[in-house]
N, CA and C of each residue as an Amber inpcrd file, in Angstrom:
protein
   666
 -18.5340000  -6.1500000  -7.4950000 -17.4130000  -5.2370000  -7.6860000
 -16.7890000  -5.4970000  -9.0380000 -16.3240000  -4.3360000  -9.8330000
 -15.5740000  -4.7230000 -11.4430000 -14.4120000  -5.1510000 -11.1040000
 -14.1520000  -5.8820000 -11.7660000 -12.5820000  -6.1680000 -11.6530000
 -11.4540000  -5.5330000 -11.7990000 -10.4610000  -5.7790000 -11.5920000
  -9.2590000  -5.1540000 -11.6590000  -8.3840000  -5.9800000 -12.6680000
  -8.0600000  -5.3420000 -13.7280000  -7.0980000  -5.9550000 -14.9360000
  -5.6530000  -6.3090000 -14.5470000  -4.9870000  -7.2830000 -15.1080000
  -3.7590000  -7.7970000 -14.8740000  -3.0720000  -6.2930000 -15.3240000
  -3.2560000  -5.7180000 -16.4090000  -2.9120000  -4.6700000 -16.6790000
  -2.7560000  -3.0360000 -15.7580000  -4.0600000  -3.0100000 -15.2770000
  -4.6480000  -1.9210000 -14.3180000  -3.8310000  -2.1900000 -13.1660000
  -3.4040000  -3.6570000 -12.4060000  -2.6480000  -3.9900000 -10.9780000
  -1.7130000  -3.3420000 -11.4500000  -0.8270000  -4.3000000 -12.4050000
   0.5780000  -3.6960000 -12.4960000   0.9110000  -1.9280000 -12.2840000
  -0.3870000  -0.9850000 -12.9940000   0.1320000  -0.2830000 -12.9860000
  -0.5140000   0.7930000 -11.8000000  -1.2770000   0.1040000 -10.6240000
  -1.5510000   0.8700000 -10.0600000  -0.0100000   0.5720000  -8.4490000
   0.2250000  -0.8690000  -8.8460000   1.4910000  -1.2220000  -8.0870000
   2.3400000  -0.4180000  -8.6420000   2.9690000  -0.2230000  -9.5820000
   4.0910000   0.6960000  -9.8760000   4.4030000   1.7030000 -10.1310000
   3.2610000   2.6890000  -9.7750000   3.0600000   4.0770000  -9.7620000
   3.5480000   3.8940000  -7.8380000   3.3660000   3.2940000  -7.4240000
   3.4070000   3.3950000  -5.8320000   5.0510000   2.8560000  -5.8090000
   5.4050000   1.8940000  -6.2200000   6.8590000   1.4810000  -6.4800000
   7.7200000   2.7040000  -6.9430000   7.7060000   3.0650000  -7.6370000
   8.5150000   4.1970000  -8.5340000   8.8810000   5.0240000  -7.5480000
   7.4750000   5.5670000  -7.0080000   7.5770000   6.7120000  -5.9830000
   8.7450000   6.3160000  -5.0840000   8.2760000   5.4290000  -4.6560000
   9.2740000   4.9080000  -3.0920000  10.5090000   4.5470000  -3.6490000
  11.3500000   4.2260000  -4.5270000  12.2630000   4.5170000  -5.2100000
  13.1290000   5.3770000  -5.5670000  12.0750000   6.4310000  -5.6430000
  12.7410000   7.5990000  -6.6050000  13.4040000   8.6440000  -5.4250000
  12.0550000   8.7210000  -4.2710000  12.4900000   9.6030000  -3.4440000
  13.3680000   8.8010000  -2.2860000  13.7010000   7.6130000  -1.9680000
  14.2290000   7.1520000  -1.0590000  16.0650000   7.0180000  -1.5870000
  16.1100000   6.6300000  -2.8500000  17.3610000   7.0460000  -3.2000000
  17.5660000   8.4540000  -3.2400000  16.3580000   9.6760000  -3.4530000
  17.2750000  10.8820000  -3.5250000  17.2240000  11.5180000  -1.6030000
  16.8520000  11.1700000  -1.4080000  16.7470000  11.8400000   0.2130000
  18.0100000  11.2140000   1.0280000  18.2330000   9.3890000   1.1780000
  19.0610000   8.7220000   1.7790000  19.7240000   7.0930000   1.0570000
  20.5640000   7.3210000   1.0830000  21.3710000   5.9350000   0.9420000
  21.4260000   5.1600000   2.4270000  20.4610000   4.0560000   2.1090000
  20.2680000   3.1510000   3.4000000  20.7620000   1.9240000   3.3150000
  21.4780000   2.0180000   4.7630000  22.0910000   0.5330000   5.1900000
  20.8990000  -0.0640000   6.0660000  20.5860000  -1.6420000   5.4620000
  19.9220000  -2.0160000   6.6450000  20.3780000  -2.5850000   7.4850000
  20.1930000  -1.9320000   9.2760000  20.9410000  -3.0490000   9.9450000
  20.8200000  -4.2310000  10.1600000  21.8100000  -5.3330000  10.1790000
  21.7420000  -6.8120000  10.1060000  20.3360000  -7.1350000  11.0390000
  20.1100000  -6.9160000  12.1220000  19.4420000  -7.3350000  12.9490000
  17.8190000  -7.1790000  12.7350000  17.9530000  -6.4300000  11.2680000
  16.4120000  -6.1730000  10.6410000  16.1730000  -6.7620000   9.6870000
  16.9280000  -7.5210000   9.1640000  17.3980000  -8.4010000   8.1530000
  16.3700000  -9.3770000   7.7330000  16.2110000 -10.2350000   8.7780000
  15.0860000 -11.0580000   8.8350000  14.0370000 -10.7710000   8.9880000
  13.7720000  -9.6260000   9.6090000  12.3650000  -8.9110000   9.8970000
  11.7380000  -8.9030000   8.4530000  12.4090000  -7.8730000   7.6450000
  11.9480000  -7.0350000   6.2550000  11.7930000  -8.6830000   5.4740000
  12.8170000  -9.3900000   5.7480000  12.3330000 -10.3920000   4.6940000
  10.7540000 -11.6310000   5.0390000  10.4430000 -11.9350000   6.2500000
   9.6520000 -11.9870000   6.8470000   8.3550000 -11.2930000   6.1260000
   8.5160000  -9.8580000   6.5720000   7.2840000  -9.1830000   5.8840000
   6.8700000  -8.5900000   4.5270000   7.7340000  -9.0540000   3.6870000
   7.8800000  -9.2230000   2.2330000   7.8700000 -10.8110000   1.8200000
   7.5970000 -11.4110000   2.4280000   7.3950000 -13.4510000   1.9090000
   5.7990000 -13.1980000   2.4880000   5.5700000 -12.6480000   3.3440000
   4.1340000 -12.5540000   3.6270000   2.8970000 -12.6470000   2.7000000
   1.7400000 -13.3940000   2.5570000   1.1910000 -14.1840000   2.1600000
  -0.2260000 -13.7440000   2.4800000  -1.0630000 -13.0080000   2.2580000
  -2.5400000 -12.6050000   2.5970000  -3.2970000 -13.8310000   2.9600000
  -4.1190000 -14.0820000   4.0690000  -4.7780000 -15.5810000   3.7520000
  -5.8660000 -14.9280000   3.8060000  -7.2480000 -14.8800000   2.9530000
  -8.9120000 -14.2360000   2.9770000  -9.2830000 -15.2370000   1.9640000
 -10.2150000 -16.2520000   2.4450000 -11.5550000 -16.4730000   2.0200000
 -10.4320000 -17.4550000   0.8100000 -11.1670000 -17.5510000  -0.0800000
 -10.6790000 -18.1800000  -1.6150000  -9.8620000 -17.3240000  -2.2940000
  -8.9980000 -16.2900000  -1.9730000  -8.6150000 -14.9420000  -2.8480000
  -6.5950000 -16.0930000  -2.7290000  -6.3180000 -16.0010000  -4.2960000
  -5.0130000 -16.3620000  -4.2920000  -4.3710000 -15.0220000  -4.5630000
  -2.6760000 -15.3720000  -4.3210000  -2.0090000 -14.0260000  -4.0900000
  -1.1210000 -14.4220000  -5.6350000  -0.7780000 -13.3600000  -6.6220000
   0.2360000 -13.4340000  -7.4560000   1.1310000 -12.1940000  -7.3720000
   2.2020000 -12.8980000  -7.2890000   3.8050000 -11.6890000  -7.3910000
   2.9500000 -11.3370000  -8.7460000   3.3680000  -9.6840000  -8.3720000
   3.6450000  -8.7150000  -9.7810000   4.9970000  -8.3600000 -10.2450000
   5.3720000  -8.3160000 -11.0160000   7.1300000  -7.6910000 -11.1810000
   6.6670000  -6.3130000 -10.8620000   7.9760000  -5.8910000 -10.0630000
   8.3400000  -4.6490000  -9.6900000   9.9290000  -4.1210000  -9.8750000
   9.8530000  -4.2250000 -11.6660000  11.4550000  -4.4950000 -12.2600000
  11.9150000  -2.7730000 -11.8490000  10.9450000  -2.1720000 -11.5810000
  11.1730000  -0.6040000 -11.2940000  12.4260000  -0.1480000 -10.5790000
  12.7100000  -1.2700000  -9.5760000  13.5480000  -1.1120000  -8.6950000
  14.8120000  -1.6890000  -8.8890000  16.1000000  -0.6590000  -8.4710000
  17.0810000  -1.3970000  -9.2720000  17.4980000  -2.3250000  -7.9170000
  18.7330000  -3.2880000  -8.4370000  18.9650000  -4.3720000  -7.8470000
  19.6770000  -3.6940000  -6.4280000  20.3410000  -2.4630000  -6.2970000
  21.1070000  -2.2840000  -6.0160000  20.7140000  -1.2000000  -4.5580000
  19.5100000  -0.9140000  -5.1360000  18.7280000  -0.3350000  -3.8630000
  18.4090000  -1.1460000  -2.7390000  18.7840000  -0.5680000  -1.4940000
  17.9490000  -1.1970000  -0.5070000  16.7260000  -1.0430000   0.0670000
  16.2240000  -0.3800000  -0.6800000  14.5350000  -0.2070000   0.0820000
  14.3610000  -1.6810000  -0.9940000  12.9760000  -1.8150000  -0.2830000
  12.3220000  -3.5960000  -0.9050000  11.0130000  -2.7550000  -1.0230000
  10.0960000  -3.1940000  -1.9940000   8.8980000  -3.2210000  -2.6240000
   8.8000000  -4.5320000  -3.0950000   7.0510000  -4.6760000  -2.5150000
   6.8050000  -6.1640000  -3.1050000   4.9660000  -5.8950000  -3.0660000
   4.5970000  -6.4300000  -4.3350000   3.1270000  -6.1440000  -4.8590000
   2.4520000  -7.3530000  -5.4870000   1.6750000  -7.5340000  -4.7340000
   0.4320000  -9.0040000  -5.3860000  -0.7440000  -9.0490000  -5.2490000
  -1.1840000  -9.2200000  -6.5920000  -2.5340000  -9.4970000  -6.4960000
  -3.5430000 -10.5060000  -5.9880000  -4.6190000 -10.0920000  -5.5300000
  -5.1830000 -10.7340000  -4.8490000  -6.7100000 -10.9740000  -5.1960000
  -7.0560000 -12.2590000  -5.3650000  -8.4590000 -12.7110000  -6.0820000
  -9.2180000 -13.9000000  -6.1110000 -10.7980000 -14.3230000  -6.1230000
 -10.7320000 -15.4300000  -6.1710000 -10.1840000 -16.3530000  -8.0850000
  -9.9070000 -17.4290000  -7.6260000  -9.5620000 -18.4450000  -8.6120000
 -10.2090000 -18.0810000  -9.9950000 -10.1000000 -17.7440000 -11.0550000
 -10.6240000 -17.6170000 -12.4380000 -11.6280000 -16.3230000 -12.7560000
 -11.4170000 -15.3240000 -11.4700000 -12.1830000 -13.8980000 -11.8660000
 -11.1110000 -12.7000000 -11.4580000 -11.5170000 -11.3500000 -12.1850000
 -11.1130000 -10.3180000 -12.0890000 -10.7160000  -9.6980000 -11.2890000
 -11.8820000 -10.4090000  -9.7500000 -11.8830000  -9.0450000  -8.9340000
 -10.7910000  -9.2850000  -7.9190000 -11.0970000  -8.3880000  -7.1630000
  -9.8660000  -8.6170000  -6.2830000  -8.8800000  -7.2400000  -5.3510000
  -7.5490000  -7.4260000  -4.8920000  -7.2420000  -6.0660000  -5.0010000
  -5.8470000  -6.2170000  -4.8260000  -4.8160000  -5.3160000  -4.8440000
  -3.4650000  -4.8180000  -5.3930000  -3.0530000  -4.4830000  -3.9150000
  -2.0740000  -5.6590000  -3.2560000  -1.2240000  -5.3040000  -2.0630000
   0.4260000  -4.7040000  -2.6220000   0.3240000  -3.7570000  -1.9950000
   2.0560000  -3.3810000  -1.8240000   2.2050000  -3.2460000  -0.9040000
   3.8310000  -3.3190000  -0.4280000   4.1480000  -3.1290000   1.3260000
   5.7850000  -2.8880000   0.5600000   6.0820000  -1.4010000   0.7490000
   7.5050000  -0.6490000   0.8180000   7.9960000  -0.7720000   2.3560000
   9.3010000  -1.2750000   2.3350000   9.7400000  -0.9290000   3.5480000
  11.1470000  -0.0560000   3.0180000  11.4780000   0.8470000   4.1070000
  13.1250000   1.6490000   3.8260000  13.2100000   3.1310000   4.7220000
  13.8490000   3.4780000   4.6620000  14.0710000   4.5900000   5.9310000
  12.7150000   5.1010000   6.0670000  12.9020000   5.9430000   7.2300000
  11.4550000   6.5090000   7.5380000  11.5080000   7.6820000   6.5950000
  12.4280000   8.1990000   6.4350000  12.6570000   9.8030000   5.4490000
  12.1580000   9.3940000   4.1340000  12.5520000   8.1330000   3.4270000
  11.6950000   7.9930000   2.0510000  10.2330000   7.2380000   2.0410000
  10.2310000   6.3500000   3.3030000   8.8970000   5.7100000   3.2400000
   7.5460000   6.7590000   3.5230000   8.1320000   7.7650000   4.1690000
   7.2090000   8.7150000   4.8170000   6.6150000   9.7260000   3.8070000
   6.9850000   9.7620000   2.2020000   6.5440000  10.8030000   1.1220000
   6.3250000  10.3110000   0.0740000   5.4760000  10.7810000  -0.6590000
   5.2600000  10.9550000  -1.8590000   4.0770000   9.6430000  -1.9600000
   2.6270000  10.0400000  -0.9950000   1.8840000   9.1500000  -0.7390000
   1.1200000   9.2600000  -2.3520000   0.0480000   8.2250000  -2.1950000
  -0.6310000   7.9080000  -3.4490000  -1.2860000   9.5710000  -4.0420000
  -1.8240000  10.2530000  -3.3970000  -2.4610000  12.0390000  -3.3640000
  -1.5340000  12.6160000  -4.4230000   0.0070000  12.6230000  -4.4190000
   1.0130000  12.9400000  -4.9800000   1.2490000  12.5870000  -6.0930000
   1.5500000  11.0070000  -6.3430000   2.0820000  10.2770000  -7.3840000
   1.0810000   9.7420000  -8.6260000   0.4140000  10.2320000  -7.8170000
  -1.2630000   9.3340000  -9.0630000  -1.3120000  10.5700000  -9.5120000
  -1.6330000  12.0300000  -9.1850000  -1.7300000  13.4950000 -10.1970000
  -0.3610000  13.3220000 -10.9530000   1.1960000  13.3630000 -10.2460000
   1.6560000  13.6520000 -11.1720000   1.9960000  12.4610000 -12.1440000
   1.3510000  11.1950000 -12.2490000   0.9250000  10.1850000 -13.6310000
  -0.2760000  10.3650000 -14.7250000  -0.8150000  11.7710000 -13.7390000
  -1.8860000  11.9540000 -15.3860000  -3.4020000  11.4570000 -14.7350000
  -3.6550000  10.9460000 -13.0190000  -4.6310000  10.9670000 -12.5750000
  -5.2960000  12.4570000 -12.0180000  -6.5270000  12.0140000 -12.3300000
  -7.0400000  13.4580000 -11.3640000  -7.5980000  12.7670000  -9.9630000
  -7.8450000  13.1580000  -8.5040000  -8.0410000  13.3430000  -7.2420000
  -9.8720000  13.0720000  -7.4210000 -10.3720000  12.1850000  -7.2210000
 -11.8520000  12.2540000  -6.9010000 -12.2160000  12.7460000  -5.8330000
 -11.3970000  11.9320000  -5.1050000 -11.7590000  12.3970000  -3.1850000
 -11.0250000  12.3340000  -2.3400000 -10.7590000  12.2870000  -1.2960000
 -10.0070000  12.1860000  -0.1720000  -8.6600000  13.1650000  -0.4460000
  -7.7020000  13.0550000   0.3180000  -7.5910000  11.7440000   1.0700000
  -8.0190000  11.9610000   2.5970000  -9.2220000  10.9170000   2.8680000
  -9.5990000  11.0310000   4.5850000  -9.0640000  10.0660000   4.7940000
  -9.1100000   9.9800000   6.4640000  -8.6460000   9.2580000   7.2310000
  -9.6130000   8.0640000   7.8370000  -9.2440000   6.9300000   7.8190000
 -10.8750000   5.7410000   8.2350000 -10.0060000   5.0150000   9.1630000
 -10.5990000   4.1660000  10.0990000  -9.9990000   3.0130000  11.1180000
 -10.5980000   2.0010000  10.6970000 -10.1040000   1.2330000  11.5170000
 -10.7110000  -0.4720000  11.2130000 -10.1580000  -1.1690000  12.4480000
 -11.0040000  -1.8470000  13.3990000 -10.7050000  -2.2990000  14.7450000
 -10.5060000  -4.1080000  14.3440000  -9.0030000  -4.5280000  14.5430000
  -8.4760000  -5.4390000  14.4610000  -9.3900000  -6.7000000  15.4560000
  -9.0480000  -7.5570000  14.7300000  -9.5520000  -8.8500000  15.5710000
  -9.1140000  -8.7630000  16.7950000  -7.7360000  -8.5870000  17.3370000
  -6.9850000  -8.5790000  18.5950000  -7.8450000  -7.5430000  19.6530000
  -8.7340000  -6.5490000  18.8500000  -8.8460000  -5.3210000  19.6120000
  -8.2200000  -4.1050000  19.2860000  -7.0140000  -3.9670000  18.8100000
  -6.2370000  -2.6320000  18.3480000  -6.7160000  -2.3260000  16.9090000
  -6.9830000  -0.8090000  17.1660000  -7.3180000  -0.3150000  16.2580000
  -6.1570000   0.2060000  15.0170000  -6.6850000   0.2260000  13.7130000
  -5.5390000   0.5100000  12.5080000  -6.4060000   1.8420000  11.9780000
  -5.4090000   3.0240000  11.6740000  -5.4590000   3.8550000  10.8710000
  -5.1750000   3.7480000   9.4860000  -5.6260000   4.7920000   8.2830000
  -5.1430000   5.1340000   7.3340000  -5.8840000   5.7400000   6.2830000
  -5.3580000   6.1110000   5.3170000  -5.4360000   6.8680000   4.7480000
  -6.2740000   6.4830000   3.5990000  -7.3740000   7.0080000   2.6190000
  -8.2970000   6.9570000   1.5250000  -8.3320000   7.7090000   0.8700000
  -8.0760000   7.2610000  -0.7830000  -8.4980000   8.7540000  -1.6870000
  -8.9140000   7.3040000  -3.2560000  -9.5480000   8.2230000  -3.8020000
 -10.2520000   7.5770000  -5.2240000  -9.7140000   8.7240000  -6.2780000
  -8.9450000   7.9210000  -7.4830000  -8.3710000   8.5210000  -8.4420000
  -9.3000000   7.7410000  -9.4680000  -8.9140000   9.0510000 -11.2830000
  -9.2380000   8.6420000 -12.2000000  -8.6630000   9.2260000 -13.3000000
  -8.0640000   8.6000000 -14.5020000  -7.3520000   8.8150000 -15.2350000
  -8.0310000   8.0970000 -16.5470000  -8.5470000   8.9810000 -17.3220000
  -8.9860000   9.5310000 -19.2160000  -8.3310000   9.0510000 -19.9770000
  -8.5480000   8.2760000 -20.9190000  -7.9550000   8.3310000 -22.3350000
  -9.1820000   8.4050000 -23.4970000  -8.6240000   8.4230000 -24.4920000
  -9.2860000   8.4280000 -25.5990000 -10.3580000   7.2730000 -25.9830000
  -9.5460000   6.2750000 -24.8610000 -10.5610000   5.0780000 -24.9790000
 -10.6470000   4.3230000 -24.0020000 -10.2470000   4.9490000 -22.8550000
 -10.4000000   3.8370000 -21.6900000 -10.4800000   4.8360000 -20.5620000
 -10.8270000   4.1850000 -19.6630000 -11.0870000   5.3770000 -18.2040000
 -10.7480000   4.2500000 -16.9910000  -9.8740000   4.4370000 -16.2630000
  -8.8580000   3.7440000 -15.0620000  -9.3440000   4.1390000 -13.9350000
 -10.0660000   3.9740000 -12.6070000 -10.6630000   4.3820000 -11.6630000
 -10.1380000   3.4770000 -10.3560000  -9.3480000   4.2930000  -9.1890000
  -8.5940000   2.9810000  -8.6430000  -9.1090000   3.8650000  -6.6680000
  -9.1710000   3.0190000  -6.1740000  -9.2820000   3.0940000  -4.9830000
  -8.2550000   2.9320000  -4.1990000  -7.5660000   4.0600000  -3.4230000
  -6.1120000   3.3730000  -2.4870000  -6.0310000   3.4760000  -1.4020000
  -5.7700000   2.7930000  -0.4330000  -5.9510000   2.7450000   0.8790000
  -4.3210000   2.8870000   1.6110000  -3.9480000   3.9180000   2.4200000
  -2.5160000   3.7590000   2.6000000  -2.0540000   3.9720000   4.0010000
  -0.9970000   3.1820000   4.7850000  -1.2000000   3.3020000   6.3510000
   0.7480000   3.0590000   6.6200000   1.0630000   3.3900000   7.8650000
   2.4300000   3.3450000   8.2640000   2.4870000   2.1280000   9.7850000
   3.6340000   1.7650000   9.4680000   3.7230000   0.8300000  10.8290000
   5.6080000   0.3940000  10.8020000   5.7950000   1.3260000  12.0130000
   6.9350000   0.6620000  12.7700000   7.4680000  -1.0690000  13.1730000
   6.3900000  -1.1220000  14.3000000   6.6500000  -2.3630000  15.1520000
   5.3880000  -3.1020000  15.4430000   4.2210000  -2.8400000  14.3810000
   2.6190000  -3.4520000  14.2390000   1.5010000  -2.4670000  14.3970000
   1.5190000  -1.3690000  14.7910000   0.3830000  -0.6720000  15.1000000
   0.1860000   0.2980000  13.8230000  -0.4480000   0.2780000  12.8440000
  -0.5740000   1.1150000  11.5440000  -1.4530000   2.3990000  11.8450000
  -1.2220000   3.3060000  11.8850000  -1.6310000   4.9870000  11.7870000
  -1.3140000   5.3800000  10.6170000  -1.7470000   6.6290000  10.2250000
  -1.7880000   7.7800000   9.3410000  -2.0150000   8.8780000  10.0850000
  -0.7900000   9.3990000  10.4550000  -0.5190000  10.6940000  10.6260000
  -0.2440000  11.6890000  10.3590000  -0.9540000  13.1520000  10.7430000
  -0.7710000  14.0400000   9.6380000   0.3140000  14.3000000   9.2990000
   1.1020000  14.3670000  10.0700000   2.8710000  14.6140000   9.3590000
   3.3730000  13.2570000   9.7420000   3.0000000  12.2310000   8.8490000
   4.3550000  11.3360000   9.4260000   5.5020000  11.1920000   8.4610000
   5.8010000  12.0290000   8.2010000   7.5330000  12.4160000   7.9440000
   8.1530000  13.1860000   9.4870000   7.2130000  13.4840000   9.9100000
   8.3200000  14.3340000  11.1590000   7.9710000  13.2330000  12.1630000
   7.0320000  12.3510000  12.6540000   6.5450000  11.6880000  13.2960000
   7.3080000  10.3870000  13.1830000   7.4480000   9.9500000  12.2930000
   8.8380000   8.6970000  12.0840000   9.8580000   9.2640000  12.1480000
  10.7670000  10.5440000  11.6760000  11.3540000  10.6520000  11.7290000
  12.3460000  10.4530000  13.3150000  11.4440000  10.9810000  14.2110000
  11.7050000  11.1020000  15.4740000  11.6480000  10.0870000  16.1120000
  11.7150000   8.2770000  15.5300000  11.8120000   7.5510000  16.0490000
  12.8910000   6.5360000  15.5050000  13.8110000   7.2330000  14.3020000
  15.0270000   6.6690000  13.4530000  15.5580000   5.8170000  14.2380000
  15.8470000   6.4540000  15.5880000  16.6220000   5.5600000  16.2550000
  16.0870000   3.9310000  16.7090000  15.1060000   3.7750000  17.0580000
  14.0660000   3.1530000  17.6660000  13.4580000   2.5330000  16.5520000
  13.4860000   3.1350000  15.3960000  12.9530000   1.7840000  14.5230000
  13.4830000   2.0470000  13.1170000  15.0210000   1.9200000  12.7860000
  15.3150000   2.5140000  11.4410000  14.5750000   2.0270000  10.5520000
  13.7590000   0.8030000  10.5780000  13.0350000   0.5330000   9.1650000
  11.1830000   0.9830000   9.1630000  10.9710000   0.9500000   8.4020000
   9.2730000   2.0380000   8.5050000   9.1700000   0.8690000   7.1610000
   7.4320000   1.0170000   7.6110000   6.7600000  -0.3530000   6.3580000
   5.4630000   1.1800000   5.9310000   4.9920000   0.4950000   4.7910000
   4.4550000   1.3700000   3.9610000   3.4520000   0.1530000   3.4130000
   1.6970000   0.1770000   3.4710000   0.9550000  -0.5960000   3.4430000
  -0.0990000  -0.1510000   2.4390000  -0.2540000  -0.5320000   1.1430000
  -1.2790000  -0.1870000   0.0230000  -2.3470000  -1.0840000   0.3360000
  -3.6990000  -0.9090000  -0.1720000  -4.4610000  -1.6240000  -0.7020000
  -5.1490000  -0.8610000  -1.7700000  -5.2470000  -1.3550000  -2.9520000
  -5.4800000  -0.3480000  -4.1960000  -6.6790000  -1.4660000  -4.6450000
  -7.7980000  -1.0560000  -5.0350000  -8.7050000  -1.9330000  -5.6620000
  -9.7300000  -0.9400000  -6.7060000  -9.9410000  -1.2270000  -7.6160000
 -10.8960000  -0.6860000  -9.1770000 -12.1740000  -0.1900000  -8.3780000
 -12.4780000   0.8020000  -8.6130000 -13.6310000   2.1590000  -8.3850000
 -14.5630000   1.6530000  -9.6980000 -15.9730000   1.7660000  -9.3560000
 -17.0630000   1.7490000 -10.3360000 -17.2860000   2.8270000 -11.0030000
 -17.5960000   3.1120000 -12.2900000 -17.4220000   3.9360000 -13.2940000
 -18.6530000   4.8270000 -13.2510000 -19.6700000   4.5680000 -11.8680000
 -20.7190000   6.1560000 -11.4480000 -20.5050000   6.8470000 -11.3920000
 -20.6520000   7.9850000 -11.1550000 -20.7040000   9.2500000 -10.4710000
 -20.3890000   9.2430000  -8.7500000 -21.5070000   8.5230000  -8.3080000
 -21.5360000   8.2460000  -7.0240000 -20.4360000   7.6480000  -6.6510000
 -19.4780000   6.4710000  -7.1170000 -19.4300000   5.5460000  -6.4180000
 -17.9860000   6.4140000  -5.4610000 -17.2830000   7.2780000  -5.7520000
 -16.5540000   7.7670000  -4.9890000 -16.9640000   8.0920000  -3.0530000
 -18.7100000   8.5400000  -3.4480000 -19.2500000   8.9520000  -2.5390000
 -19.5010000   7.8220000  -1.6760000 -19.3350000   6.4090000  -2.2460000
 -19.8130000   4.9700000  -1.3810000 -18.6030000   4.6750000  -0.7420000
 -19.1020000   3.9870000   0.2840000 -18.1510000   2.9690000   0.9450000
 -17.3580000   1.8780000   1.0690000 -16.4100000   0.9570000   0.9510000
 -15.9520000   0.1250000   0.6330000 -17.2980000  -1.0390000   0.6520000
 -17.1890000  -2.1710000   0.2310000 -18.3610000  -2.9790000   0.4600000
 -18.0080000  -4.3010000   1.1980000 -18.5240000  -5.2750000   1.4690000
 -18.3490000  -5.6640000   2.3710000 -17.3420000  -6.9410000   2.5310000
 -16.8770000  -6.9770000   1.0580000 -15.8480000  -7.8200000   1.2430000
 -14.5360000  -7.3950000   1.2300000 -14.7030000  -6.1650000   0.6390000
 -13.4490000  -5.2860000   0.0520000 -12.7510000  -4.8200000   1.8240000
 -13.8440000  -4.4080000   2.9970000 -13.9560000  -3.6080000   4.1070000
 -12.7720000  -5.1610000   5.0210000 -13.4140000  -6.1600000   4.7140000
 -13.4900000  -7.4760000   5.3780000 -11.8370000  -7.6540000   5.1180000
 -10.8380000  -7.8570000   3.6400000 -10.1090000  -8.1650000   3.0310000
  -9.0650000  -6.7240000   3.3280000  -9.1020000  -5.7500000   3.4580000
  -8.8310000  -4.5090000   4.2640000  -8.0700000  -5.0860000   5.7740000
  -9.4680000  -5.3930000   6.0020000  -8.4550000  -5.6610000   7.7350000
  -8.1510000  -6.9070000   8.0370000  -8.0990000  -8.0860000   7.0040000
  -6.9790000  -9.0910000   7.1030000  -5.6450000  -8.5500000   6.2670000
  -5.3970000  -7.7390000   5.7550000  -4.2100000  -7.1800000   5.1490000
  -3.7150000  -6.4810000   6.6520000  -3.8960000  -5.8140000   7.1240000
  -3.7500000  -5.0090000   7.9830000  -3.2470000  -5.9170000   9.1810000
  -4.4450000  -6.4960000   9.6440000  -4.2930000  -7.4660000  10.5230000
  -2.9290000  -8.5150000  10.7070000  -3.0800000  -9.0140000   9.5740000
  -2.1540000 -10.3250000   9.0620000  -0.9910000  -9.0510000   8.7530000
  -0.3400000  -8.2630000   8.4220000   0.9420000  -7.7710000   8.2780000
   1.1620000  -6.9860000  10.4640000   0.4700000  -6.8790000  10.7080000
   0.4640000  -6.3340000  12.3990000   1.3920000  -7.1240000  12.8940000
   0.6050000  -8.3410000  12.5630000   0.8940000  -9.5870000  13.7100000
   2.0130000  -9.7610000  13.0790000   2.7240000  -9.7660000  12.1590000
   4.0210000 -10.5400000  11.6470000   5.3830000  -9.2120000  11.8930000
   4.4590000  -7.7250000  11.9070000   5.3990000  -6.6960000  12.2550000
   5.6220000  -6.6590000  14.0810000   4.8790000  -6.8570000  14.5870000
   5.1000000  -7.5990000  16.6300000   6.0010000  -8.3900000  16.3980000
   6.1740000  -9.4000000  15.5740000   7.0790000 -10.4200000  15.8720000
   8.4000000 -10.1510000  16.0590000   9.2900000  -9.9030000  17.4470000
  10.4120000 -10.0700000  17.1840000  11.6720000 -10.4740000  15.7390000
């Protein structure tokens, strides 16, 4: 697999940051309630464990201090190589976590849409199955060509879906779970023709559903 540039993370994390920012301050000003307090911080200290892959904070200065939605993005790789892939996890009302998925925010940064976005599962170690969402972007310059893979899924209280409307689908559970988590995995696309048409491979598929997995189990937790 090519690697993913210190450069390329940052900015495939903060095209996804911005978004959840931009529209969560203009839709709602959110209080979080105390009693979620520990939850959100819990699943933002969260820690990927796969194989030899270390995790590094990215800055996500995007966000002002003063907002309460949380975004938090790290890369993930083995020790002294490239490859790897780009976790984010937005949490904040369901009304802003629920829009302006990667399909949206990557065209209007100047990407074009390769494929998707379909829908794929992945059956958890426990047995429960995780939904979400797939699309492959690519963005031109004069001298460089950016090709990013994003994987994107929703979870209340551990069970991650992608639903076709889940803006109306969270919405209808405000009461029952005011905070909504928002789950990236973004990793560098090969510069074929084909490779849009391929499948994740087998470590990328593997590292997928310990992200998934490992944020489930810590979103169950009381």
């Amino acid at each position: 697999m090519r690697g993913i540039s210190a450069i390329g993370a940052i900015v495939a994390a903060g095209l996804l940051v911005v978004a959840a920012w931009v529209h969560g301050a203009s839709t709602q000003r959110w209080r979080l309630p105390p009693a979620q307090a520990d939850r959100v911080e819990r699943l933002h200290a969260l820690e990927i464990r796969f194989a030899d892959w270390r995790p590094t904070l990215l800055t996500t200065e995007e966000l002002p201090p003063h907002e309460k939605s949380r975004a938090t993005a790290r890369h993930y790789g083995p020790a002294h190589s490239g490859e790897g892939a780009v976790v984010t996890l937005i949490s904040g009302p369901p009304g802003a976590v629920t829009i302006h998925t990667p399909d949206v925010c990557y065209p209007a940064s100047g990407y074009r849409v390769l494929s998707g976005p379909r829908r794929q599962t992945v059956t958890l170690p426990d047995g429960t199955v995780a939904a979400y969402y797939v699309a492959d972007f690519e963005k031109r310059s004069a001298t460089q060509r950016d090709r990013v893979r994003v994987r994107w899924s929703w979870s209340d209280f551990g069970t991650w879906s992608a639903p076709d409307r889940p803006r109306w689908q969270f919405a209808r559970q405000l009461q029952l779970a005011p905070v909504l988590f928002k789950l990236y995995v973004a990793t560098p696309l090969a510069g074929d023709e084909l490779a849009s048409q391929r499948e994740d491979d087998e470590t990328i598929r593997a590292f997928t559903q310990a992200a998934l997995s490992q944020y489930a189990a810590a979103l169950s937790r009381p």
